[in-house]
N, C-alpha and C positions, 0 to 999 in steps of 0.2 A: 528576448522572446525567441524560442527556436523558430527555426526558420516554416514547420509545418503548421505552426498556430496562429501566422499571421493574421490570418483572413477567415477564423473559426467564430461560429458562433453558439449562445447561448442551445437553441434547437439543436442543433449536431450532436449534443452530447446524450440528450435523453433517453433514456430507461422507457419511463413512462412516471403516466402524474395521474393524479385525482385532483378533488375539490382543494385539498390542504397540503400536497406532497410533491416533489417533484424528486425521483431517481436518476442523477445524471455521472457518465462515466470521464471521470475526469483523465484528459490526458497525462503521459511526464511532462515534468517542464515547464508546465501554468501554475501558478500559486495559489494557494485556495484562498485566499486572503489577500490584503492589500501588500505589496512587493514593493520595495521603493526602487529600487532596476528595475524595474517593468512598470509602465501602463494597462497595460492588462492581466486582469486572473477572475477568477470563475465567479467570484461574489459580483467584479463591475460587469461581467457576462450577462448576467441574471439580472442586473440593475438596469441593464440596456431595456429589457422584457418589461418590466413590472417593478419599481422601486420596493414595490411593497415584499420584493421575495427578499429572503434569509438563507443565508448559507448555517446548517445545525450543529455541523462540527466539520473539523477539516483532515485535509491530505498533507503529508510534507511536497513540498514542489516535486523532488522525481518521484513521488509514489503516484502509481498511478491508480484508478478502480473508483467505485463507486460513492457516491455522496449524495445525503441529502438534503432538500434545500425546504423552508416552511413557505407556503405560500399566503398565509396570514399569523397574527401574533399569537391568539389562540394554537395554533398548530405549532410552532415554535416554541410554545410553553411545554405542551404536553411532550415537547420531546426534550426536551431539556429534560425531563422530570426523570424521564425513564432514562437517559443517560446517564445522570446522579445515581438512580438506585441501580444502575447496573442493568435493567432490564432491555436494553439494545443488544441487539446479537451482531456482531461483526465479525466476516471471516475471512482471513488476508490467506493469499498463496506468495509463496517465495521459493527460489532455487536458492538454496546453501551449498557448500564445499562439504565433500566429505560422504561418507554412505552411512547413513541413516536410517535406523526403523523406531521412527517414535511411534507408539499406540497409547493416544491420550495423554503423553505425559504432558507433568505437574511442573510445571517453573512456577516458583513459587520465593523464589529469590526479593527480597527488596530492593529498590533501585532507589538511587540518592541522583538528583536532575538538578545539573545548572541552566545557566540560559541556551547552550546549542547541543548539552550530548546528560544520558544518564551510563551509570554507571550500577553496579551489584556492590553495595554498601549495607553489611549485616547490621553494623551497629545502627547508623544515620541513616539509610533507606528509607523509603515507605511502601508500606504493602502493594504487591506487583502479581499477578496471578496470571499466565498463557498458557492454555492448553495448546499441544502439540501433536500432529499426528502427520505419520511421511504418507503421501498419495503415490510417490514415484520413484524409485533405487534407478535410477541411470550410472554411465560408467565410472566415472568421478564426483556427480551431485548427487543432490537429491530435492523433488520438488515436494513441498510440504501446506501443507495448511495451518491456520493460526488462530486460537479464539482468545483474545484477550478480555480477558473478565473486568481486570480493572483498566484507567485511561491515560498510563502513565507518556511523557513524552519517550517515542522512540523503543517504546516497551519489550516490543518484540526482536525488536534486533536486537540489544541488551541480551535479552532472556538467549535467541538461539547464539550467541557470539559466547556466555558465558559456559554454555552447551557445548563446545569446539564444533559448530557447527554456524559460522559467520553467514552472512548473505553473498551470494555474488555481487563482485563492484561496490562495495563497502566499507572502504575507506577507515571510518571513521570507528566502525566495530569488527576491524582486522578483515574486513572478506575483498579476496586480490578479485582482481579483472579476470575473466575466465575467457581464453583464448583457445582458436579452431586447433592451432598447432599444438596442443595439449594432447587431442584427442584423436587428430587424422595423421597415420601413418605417413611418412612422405610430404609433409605439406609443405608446400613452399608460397612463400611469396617476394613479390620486388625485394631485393636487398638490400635498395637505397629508402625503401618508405618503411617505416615501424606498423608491425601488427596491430590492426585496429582491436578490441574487444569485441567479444560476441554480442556483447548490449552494454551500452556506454551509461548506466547508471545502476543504480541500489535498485534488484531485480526481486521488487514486492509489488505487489498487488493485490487492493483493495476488493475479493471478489465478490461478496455476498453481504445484507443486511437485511436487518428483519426486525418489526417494532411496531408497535398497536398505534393504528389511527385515533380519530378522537372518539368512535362509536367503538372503540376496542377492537374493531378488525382488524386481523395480522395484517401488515403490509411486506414483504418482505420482495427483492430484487436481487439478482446477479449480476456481475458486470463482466462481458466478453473482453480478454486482454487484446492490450493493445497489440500492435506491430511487431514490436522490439521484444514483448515478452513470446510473443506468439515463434516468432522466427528462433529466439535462444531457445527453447525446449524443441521446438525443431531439427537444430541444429546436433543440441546433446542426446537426443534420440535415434537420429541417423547412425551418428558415429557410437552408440550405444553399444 
């Protein structure tokens, strides 16, 4: 458990809720799901509350942003439903490597998914769909938004990695640590300690969601980044 989530609770994280919903802003580093290294993640959160709540779909452990949770079975149905036909709107921000002007573009690539990573596999794939569009040209990234149509694992990183346009801190889809001394003229630091990273994980965020209650009303929320995202566009702004 990182060391800032010890003492966190289900309330801390909230959006806001009605009769059937609850919008809460999941940190990095909590599992949205049951984590067998940890004791805690954001479903036994919830369960602390109310057993009767449900977590509707999930985050990977460092992504951090927005989730929603049903607060009865009926209301967990109706959102399942609209997850299958697609009709959930979900919209991730990321910093990527590289300068970038996407306007709407179409990834549209299939991805072929084992159990911890997918890949861009024309023949064996399965239908993958991410709208793309850049918010921000900083001086080496770029911060982007993401609307994934379909629910594949990992979808989007896949898609912008296949792009040459990886995530910051992403390992796993080629995107290196993005460090101060990149970008500040003269920077020094200790010689005997190694440069920390400007944000020590896969720099995506969960921002927005939008999806019909059970009387059809739009319910839709944002979710304000955390710390670590909030300080890295900080950082590549300054030195911009």
């Amino acid at each position: 458990m990182h060391k800032n989530l010890k003492n966190i609770t289900f309330e801390d994280l909230i959006i806001s809720q009605n009769e059937n919903y609850i919008l809460v802003n999941k940190p990095p580093f909590i599992a949205s799901l049951d984590d067998r290294a940890e004791s805690k993640n954001l479903l036994s959160l919830a369960k602390e509350v109310n057993e009767d709540y449900q977590i509707c779909h999930r985050l990977d452990k460092e992504t951090s942003g927005i989730v929603v949770f049903a607060k009865n079975a009926e209301a967990y149905r109706n959102f399942a439903i609209q997850l299958e036909n697609r009709e959930v709107k979900k919209v991730y921000h990321a910093v990527i490597h590289g300068l970038h002007k996407f306007e709407d573009f179409e990834a549209d690539e299939p991805l072929q998914t084992t159990s911890t990573k997918s890949r861009v596999d024309f023949r064996a794939g399965k239908p993958a769909f991410t709208l793309i569009s850049t918010l921000e040209i900083l001086k080496k990234h770029t911060l982007v938004k993401c609307f994934p149509v379909t629910g594949r694992m990992h979808q989007i990183r896949a898609h912008l990695a296949h792009h040459q346009a990886p995530i910051i801190n992403d390992p796993g889809y080629g995107g290196e640590p993005a460090f101060l001394s990149e970008l500040k003229r003269n920077f020094n630091y200790k010689k005997w300690e190694d440069e920390k990273p400007m944000i020590n994980r896969v720099a995506l965020h969960s921002f927005e969601v939008a999806f019909k209650d059970l009387d059809g009303e739009i319910i839709e929320g944002e979710a304000p980044y955390p710390k670590d995202f909030s300080v890295l566009l900080k950082l590549l702004r300054k030195f911009n």
